[in-house]
C-alpha positions as CSV (number, residue, x, y, z in Angstrom):
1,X,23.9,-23.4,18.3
2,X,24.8,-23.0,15.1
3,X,21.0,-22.9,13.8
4,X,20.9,-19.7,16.6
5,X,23.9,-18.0,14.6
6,X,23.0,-18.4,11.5
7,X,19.7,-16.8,12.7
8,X,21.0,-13.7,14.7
9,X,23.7,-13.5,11.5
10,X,20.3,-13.5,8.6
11,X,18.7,-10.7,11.1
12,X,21.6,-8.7,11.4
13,X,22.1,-8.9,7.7
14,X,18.4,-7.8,7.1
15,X,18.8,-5.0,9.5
16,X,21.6,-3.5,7.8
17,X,19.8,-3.5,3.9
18,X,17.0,-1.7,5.8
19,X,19.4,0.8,7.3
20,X,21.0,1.3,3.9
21,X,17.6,1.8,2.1
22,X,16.8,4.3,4.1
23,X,20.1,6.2,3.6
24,X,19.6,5.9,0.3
25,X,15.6,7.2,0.5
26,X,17.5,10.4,2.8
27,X,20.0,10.8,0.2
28,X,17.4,11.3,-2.6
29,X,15.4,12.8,-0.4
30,X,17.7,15.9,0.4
31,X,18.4,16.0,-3.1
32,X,14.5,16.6,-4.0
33,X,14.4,19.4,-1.4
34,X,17.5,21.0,-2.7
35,X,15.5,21.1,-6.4
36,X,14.4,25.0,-7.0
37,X,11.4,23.6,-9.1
38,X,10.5,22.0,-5.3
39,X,11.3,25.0,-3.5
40,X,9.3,26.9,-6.0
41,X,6.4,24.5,-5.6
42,X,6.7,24.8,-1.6
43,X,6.5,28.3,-1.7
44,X,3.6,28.6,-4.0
45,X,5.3,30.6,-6.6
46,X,7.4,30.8,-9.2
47,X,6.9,26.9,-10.4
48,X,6.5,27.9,-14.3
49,X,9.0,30.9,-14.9
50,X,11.6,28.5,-13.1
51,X,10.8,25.4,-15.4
52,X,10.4,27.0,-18.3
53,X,13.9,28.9,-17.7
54,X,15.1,25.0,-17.6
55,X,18.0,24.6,-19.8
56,X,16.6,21.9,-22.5
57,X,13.4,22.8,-21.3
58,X,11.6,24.0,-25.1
59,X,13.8,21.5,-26.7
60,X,12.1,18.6,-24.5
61,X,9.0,18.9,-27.0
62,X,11.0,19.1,-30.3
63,X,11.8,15.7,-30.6
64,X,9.0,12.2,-31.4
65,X,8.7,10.5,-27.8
66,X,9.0,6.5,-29.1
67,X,8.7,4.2,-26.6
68,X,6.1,3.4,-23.9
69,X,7.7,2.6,-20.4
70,X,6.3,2.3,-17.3
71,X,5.4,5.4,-15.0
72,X,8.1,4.9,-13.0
73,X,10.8,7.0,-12.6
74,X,13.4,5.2,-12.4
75,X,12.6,3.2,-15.6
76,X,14.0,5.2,-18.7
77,X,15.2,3.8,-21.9
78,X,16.2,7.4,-23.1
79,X,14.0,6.6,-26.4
80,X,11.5,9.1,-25.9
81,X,9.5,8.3,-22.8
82,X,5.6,8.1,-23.0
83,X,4.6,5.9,-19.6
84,X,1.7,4.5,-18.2
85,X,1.6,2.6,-15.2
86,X,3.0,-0.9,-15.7
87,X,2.7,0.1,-19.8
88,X,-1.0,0.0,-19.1
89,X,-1.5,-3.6,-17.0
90,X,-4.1,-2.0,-14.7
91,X,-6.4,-0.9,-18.0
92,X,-9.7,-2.2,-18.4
93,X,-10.3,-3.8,-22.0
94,X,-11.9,-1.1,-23.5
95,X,-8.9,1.2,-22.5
96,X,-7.1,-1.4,-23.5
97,X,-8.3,-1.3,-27.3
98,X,-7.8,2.8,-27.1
99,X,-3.8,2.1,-26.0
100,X,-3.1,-1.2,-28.8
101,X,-4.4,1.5,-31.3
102,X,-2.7,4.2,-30.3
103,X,0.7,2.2,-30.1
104,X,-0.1,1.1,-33.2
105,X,-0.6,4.4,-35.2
106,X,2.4,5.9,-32.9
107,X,4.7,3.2,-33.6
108,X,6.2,2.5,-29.9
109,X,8.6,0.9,-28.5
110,X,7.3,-1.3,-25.1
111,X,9.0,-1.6,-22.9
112,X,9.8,-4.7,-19.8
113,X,10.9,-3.6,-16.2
114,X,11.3,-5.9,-13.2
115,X,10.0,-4.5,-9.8
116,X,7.2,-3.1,-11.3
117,X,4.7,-1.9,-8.1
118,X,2.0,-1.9,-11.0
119,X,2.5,-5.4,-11.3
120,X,2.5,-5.9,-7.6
121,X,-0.5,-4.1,-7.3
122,X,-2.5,-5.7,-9.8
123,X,-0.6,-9.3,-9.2
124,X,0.6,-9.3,-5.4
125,X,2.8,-11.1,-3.9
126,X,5.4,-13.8,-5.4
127,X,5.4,-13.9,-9.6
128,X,4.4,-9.8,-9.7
129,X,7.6,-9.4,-12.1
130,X,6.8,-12.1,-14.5
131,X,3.2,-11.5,-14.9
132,X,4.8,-7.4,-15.4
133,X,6.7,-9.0,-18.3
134,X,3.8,-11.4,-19.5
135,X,1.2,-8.4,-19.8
136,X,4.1,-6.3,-21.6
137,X,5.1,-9.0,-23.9
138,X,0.8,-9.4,-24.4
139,X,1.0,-6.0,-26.0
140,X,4.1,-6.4,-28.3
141,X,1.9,-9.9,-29.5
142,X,-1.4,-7.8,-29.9
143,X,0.3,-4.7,-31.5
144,X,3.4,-6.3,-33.7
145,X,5.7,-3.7,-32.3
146,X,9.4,-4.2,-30.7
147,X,10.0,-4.9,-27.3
148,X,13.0,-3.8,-25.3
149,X,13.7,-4.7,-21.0
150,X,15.0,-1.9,-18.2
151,X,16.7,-4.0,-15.7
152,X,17.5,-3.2,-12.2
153,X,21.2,-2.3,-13.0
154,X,19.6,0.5,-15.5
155,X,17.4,1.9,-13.5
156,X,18.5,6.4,-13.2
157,X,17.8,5.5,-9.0
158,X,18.5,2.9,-7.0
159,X,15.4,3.6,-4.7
160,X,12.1,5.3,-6.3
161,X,12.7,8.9,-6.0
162,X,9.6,10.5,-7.3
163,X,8.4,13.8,-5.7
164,X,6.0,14.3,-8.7
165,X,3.8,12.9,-11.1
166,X,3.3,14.6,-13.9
167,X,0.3,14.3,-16.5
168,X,1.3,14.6,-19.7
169,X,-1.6,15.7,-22.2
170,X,0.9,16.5,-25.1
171,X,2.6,13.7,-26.0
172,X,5.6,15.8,-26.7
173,X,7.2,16.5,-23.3
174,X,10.4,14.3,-22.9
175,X,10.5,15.3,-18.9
176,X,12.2,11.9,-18.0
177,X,15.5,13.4,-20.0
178,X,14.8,16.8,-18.6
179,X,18.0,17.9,-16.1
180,X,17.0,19.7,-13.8
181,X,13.3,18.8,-13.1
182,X,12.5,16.7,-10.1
183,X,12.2,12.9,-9.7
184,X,8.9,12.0,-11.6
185,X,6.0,9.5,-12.4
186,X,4.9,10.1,-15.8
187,X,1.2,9.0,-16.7
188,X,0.6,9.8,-20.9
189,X,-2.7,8.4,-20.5
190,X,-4.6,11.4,-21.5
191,X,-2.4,12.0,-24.7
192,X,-3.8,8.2,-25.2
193,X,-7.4,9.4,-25.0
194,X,-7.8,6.6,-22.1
195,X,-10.6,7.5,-19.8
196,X,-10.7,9.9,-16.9
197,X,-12.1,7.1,-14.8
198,X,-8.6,5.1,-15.3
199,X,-6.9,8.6,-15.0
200,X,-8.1,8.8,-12.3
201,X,-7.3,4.8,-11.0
202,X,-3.6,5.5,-12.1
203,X,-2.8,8.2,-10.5
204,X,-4.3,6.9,-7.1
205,X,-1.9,3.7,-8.1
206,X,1.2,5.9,-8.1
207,X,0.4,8.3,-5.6
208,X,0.0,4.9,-3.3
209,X,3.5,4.1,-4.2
210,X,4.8,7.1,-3.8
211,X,3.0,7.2,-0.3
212,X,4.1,3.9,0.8
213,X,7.3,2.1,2.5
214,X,8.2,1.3,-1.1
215,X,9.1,5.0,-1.5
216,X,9.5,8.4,0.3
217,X,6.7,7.5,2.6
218,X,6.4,9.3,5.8
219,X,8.7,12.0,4.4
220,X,5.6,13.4,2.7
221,X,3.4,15.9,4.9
222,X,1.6,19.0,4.6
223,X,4.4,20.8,4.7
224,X,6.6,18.7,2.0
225,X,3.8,17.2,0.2
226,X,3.9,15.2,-3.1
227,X,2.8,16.9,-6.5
228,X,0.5,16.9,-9.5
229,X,2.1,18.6,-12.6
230,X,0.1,19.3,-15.5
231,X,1.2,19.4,-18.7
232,X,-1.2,20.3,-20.8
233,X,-1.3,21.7,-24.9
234,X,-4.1,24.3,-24.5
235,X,-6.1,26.0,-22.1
236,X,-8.7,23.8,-22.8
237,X,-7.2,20.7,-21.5
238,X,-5.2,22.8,-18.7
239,X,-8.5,23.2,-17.1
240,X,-9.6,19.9,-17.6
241,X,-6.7,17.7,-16.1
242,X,-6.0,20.6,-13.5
243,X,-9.8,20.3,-12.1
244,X,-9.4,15.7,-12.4
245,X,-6.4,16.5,-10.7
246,X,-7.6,18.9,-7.9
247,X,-10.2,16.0,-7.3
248,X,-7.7,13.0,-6.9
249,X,-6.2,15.7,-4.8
250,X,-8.6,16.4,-2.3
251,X,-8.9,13.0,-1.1
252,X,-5.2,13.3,0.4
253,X,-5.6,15.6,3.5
254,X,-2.9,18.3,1.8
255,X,-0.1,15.0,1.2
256,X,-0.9,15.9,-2.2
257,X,-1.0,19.5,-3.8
258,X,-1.3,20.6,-7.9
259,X,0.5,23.0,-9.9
260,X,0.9,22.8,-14.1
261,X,1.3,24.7,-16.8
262,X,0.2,25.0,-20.8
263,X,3.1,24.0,-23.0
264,X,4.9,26.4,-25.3
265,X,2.4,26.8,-28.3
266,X,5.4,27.9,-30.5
267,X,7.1,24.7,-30.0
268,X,4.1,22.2,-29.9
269,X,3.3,24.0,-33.9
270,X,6.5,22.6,-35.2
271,X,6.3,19.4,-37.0
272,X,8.2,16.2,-36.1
């Protein structure tokens, strides 16, 4: 009898965090839809006059991003975000040589996060968040550099919240400390020089997240669907990330749509 209670008590228990997530998911969902850089993006005009009219919105390339964080949103250590996914666990090892180098020369910051779905997918199931902070602390050993963790209680959502992923050519644009522009995965790997075939791999990776039960989900359709924001420094790499983009794109049925824009070239020519 008492085996049956505690039982019926554990599944009542489990029934209510799952009712709560998904309040939670709602909450941050209406939020999103209520954004006028979505609604912009929805109605298929308008995206770049409204985000450049951002307050903050030139000053968020004037400052040296310092730290490499994970693509996920929720994970920002207000240093200067650059992001990969899982601060580059899903690279192969020549990308791999590319990013130590580059973190190197940069001098960043790596950061630690638990619940990393980068982790999960590239180490499923029970110790995802220790090989997460294993392959991190692997690049602070290879690369000499500091090493700083984002725990759960730090995280800027308590449920991933991204309607967005933006590709970030520049290496300038601090959109995690943006107000104002919409929950986002960041991916830096082209301002690494990394390959377009990983490119390409992460940003399948984070689309599947953002897809999936461990995020909006079924919200997305082809009506409300989930977007690729370029971010490029000139026209010449504009056009290159818009057309990779348009192709990781097709594969989604319309769940996934593109938009971008060139960075302010008055801004990018200051020093920092």
């Amino acid at each position: 009898m008492f085996k049956e209670a505690n039982m019926f008590n554990q599944k009542n228990e489990t029934m209510d965090k799952h009712h709560n997530h998904e309040a939670l998911f709602d909450q941050e969902w209406e939020k999103g839809q209520n954004n006028e850089l979505i609604e912009a993006l929805k109605a298929g005009v308008g995206f770049q006059e409204k985000l450049f009219a951002l307050p903050g919105f030139k000053e968020a390339f004037a400052h040296k991003l310092t730290c490499l964080e994970c693509s996920d949103g929720r994970v920002n250590s207000h240093l200067g975000k650059l992001a990969l996914a899982g601060e580059g666990l899903l690279l192969n090892s020549e990308d791999r040589e590319i990013l130590v180098k580059a973190i190197k020369e940069q001098g960043l910051t790596i950061t630690g996060h638990e619940n990393c779905g980068a982790a999960g997918i590239a180490h499923p199931g029970e110790g995802s968040d220790d090989y997460g902070y294993q392959k991190a602390k692997e690049l602070v050993a290879d690369t000499g550099n500091a090493y700083h963790e984002v725990h759960h209680d730090e995280f800027t959502s308590p449920v991933h919240n991204e309607r967005t992923l933006v590709l970030e050519g520049t290496g300038r644009f601090n959109v995690a400390d943006l107000e104002g522009f919409p929950g986002q995965f960041i991916s830096s790997a082209s301002h690494f020089g990394l390959s377009t075939e990983y490119q390409k791999t992460e940003a399948k990776a984070l689309i599947g997240i953002a897809l999936g039960d461990h995020s909006f989900g079924k919200r997305f359709d082809k009506e409300n669907p989930f977007y690729l924001i370029v971010s490029a420094k000139d026209e010449a790499q504009y056009e290159q990330l818009t057309k990779m983009a348009e192709e990781i794109a097709a594969d989604y049925d319309g769940f996934v749509k593109v938009n971008g824009f060139i960075a302010p070239q008055e801004v990018l020519a200051q020093k920092i």
